[in-house]
N, C-alpha and C positions, 0 to 999 in steps of 0.2 A: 704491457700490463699496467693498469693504474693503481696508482698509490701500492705500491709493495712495500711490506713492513718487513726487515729485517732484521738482521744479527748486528752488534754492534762490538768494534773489535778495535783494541789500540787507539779509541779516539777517531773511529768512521765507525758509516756502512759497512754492513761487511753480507752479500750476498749468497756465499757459498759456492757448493757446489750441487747441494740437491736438488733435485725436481721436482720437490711435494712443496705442494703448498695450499693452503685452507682458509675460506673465504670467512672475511670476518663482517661481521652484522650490523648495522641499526636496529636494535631492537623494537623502534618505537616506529620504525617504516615498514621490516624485512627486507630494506634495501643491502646489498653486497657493497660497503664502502671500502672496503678493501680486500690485501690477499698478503699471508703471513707465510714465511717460509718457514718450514720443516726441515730442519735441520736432520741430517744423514752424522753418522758417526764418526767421517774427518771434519765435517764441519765443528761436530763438536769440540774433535780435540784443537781446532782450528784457535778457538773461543778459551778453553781453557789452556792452553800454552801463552797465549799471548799474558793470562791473569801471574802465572808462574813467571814470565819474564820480567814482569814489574813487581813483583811481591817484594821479591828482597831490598829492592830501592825505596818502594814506601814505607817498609818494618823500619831500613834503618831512616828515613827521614825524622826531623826532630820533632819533638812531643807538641811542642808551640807551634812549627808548620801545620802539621797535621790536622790543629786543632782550630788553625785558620782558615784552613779550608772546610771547615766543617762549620764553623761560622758564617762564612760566605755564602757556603750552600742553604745555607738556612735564612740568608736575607732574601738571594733569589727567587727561591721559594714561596716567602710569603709574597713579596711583590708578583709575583707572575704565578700565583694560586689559584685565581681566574681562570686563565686558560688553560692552565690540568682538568680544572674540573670539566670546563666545558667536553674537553679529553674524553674524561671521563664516562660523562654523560652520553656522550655520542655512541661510545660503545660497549659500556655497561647497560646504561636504560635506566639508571637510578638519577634522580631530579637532581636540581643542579646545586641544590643546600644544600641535600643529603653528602652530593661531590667535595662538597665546602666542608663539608664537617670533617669527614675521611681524611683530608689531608691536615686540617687544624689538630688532628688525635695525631697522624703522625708527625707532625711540626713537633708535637711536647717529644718526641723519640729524639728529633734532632736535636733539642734543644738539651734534654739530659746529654745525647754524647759530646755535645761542645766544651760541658765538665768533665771530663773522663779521667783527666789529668790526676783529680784527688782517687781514684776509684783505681787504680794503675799504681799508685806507690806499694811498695811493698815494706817491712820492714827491716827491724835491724836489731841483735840483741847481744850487745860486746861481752866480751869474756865470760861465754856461756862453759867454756874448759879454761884452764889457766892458760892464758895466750893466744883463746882461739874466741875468734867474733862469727856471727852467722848472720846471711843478711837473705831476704827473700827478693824476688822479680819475677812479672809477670810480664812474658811475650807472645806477642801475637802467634799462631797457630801456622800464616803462609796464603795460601786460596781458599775462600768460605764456597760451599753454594748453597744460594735459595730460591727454593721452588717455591711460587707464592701462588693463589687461586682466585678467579675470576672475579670472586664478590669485592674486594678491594685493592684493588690493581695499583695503589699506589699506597696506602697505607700499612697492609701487611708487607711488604719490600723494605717502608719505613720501618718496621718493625725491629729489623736485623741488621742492615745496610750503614746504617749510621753509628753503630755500634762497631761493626767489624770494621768498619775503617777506620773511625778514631783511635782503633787500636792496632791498627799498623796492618789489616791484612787487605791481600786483592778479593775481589768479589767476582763469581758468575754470577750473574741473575736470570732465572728460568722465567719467565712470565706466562702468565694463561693465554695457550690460542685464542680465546676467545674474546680477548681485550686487549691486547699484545702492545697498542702503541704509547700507553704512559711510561712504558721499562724507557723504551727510548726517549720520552721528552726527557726523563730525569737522567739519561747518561746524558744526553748534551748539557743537561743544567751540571752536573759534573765537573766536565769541561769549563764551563765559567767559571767558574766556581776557583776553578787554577788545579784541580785533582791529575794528577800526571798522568794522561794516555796510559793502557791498558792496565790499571788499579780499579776497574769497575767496567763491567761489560755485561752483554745482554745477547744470551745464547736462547733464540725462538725457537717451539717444535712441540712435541708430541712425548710420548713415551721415550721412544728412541733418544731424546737428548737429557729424560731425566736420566734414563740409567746407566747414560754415558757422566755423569757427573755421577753416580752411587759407586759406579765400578772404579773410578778414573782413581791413580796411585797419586797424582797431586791434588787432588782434593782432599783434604783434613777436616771441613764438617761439615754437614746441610742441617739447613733449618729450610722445613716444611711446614704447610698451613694447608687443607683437604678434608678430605671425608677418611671416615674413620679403617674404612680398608686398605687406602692408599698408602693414609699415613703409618697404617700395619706394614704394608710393603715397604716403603720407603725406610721404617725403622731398621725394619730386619735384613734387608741389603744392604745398605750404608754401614751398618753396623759388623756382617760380615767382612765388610771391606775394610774394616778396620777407623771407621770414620765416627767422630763425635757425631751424635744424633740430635736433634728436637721438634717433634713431629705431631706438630698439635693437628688432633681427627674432628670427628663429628661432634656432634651436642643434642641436647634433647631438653631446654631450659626451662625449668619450671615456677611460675611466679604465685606466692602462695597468700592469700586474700583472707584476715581474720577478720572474727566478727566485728570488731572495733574498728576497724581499718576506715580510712577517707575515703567512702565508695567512691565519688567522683574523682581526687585525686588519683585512684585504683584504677577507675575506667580510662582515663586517660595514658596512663601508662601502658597499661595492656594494648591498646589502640597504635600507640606511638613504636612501640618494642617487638609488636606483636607483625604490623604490616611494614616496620619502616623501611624503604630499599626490597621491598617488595617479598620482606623475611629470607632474605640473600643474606642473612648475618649469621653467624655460627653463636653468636651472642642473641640473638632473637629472642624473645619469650613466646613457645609454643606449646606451654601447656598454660593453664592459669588453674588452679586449685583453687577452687571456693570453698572454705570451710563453712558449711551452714550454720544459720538458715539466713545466710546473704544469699545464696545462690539468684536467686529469680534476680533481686534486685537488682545486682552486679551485673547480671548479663544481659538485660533492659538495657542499662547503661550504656555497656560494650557496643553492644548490637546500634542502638540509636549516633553512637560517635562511628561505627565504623561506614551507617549510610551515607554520613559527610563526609567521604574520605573520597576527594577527586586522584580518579586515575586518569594519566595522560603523560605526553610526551614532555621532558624535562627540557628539550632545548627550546621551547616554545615558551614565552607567557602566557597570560587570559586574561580576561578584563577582571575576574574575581582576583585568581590568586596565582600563585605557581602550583602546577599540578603538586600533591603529597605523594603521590607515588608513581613508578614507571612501570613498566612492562618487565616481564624476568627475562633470564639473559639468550636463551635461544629460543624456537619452535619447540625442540625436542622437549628441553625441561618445560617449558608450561606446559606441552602434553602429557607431562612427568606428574605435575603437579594436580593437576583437573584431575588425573587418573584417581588418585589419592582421594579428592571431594566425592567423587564416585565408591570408592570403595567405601568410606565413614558413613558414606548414606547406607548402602546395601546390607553394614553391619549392624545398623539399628542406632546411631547416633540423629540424633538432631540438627537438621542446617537450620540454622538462625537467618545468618544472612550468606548467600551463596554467590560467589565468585564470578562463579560462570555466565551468570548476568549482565555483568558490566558492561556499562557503556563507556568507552575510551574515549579522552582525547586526542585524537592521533591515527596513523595509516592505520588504513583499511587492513594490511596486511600486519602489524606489530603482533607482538608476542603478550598481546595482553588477558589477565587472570587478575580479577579481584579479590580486595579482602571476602575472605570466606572464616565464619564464625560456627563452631561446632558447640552442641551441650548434647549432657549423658555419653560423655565418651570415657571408653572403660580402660583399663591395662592391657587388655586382651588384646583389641582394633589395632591393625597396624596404622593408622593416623597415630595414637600415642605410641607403639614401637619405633617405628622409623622414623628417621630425618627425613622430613619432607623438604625441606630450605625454598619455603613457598610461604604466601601470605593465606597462612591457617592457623586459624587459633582453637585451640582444642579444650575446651572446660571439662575438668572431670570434678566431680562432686563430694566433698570427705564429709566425716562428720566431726574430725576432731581435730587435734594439732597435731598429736599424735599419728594419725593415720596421716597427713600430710607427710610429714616427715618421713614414714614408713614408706611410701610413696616412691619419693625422692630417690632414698639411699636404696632399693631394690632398682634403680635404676641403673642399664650399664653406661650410662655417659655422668660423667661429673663435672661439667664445663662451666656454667655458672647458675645461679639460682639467686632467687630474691623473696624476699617476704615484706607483705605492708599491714603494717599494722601502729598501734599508737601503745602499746604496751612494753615499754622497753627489757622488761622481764622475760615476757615471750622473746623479743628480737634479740639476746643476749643469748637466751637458753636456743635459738635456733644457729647461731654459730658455730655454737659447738655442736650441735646436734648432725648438721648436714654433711655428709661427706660429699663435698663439691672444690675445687680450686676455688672457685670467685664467687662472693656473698654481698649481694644490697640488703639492705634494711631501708626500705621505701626507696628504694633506687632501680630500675627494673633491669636497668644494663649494666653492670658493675666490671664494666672494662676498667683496668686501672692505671692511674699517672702515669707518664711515663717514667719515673722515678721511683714506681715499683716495677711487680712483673710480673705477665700475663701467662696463663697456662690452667689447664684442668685435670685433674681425676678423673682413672679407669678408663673407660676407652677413648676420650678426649684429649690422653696424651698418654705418646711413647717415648722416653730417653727419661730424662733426669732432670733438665732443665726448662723451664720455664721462659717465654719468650723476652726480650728488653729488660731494665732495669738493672739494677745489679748481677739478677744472674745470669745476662746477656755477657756483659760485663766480663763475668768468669768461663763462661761457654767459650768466647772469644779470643781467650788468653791461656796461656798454661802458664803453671809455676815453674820455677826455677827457685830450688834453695843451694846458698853456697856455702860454705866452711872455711875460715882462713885464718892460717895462723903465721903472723911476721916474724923472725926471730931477732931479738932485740941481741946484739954483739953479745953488750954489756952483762949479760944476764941468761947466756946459751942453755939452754934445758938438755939433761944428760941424753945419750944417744945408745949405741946400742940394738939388738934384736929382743924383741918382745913378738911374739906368736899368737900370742891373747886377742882377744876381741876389746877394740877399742874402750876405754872407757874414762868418762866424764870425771875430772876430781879439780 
């Protein structure tokens, strides 16, 4: 078999014992450059004992090792951040900046948990009773797993992964069939790195191997990143199983355009947020609200920046430029996607500019779909219902700020949203107004540092916590409060039975 992508287990390979296995793409050729195993259900538990065998050696390893290797890992990283992307590109289809970018977002992940060390003390508060001190700690959890998705095959992994190690736990990592080989470049960057054999592993597959990690009695939490039913699934059986959750779903982002606003600033955004990575982003902007009577003007704009928008093969250059956008990730989804351009037409919307046109740079056979631009698209169309996670940009038309907003929060995804405008009034009064996780004010993707923490509203996210940053942080750890009290010879406190419920004096 050529090129077989497997499981990675203890510091190897680790091929299994299953028989399935699913051919992974070029999306910009429709060439089969590989074939990824399907992990069966001792493989999986193959994958997760090896993580249980090393937990406890890297919880108790010291705060300063730990945090050395997570330094390390983060120099290698950037030096050899070229060739992930390239990785990436070959089997994502997103161009090879776009690659560049993805891992430069999750580099700030690494680079918060190399701090970890202040965010890990706990406190301490003496003679809270006569004689008795209380002190807090927080300890790592044991084996994490995370199921990450296609669109970011190294950046959401960063998400969670650098976190739960700098705080003492082992890791499975599920990667998307469909992209499967960055989980592996970055366990062997692991490895360099000095991370101890089976403290980080990479379990390949299908269903079968996430529900072997929802079900499994040593697994203590998953953190997921998917579409909004999945991540419904995923919450509600992890969670029956007794397992911390955080299971960030779909999105539906809406970027809202006042009359003040920097049309051209505005068109660019929408353009950039709207097609970037081939709107493979769960942060995408896919709706854009014009609050009239910019409409015409704005979507002139839109329309004329999205004719210049070269599609083509990312691992190739051109005498112009680097293509801006690739091909989506299978056959399937861009028949997925076209289908969608099809239906917003038959329901009385407007194509501006239509997708299905394009001319590619790149094989005859790629999975390629252009940006495609909609106006007069209503709440009703499923173009504005559904997550399309295609390069569609859907204009619906308000007339006020009001009715934007009204918009928005009848929305069931609350994932992120943005408004441009130059009236800080309005951009003040829209923060509090949206019910959304994550808010630009002239920003159209408002992913955040990595020294906060990412997560959305209503059906964009199931559990409690919020992805990296501090509440990664606490996801990752549990408390420990203790009570202690020394008896000093000199000064014995009377003894005795007392039946009573404890009390403070």
């Amino acid at each position: 078999m050529s090129n077989p992508i497997v499981h990675w287990v203890d510091g190897a390979e680790f091929t299994g014992t299953a028989d399935n296995w699913a051919d992974v793409t070029n999306p910009a050729t429709g060439v089969v450059s590989g074939r990824v195993a399907l992990a069966n259900e001792a493989d999986a538990q193959a994958v997760i004992d090896a993580a249980v065998r090393a937990a406890a050696g890297w919880a108790g390893t010291s705060l300063a090792r730990r945090t050395q290797v997570i330094f390390a890992f983060r120099e290698l990283l950037n030096a050899r951040k070229d060739e992930l992307a390239q990785l990436i590109t070959a089997e994502h289809g997103k161009v090879h900046s776009d690659a560049l970018g993805e891992i430069a977002r999750g580099l700030e992940v690494v680079e918060f948990a190399t701090g970890i060390a202040h965010l890990l003390k706990g406190g301490q508060s003496p003679n809270v009773s006569t004689g008795h001190d209380v002190h807090s700690r927080r300890e790592p959890l044991g084996v994490v797993g995370i199921i990450s998705p296609f669109n970011f095959p190294a950046m959401v992994p960063m998400w969670f992964f650098p976190i739960a190690l700098a705080a003492g736990n082992a890791v499975v990592l599920k990667p998307s069939e469909k992209d499967p080989s960055a989980a592996l470049w970055l366990a062997r960057l692991w490895q360099d790195a000095g991370l101890p054999d089976g403290v980080f592993n990479v379990l390949q597959g299908d269903k079968t191997a996430v529900d072997a990690l929802l079900t499994s009695p040593d697994i203590k939490a998953i953190s997921f990143v998917g579409s909004t039913p999945i991540a419904r699934y995923v919450y509600e059986n992890a969670a029956r199983n007794g397992k911390r959750v955080q299971a960030l779903g779909g999105a539906k982002n809406h970027m809202v355009v006042l009359p003040d606003a920097d049309l051209d600033l505005a068109a660019d955004a929408a353009v950039n947020a709207g097609f970037g990575s081939a709107g493979e982003r769960c942060m995408a902007v896919s709706v854009l609200v014009a609050v009239d009577p910019i409409g015409d003007e704005l979507i002139a704009k839109i329309a004329e920046r999205t004719n210049r928008v070269v599609v083509g093969d990312g691992t190739k250059g051109y005498a112009e430029k680097e293509a801006d956008m690739g091909p989506l990730v299978t056959r399937a989804h861009r028949d997925k996607v076209a289908s969608f351009i099809e239906s917003g037409e038959k329901a009385g919307a407007k194509v501006v500019v239509d997708g299905r046109e394009v001319r590619a740079r790149g094989g005859a056979d790629g999975f390629w779909l252009g940006p495609t631009l909609f106006d007069n698209v209503t709440p009703d169309m499923d173009i504005y219902t559904e997550e399309i996670f295609g390069p569609v940009l859907s204009v619906v038309r308000v007339g006020t700020y009001d009715e934007a907003v009204a918009l928005i929060n009848a929305n069931k995804y609350g994932n992120g949203t943005a408004i441009f405008t130059n009236d800080g009034g309005a951009a003040r009064r829209f923060e509090q107004d949206i019910q959304v996780g994550m808010i630009g004010i002239n920003v159209p993707i408002p992913v955040p540092v990595g020294y906060y923490s990412f997560g959305g509203w209503k059906a964009s996210l199931f559990g409690d916590s919020h992805a990296y940053g501090p509440e990664g942080v606490h996801f990752y750890t549990r408390a420990k409060v203790v009570t202690t009290r020394w008896i000093d010879p000199s000064n014995r406190p009377e003894g005795g039975l007392n039946l009573g419920f404890p009390r403070n004096v």
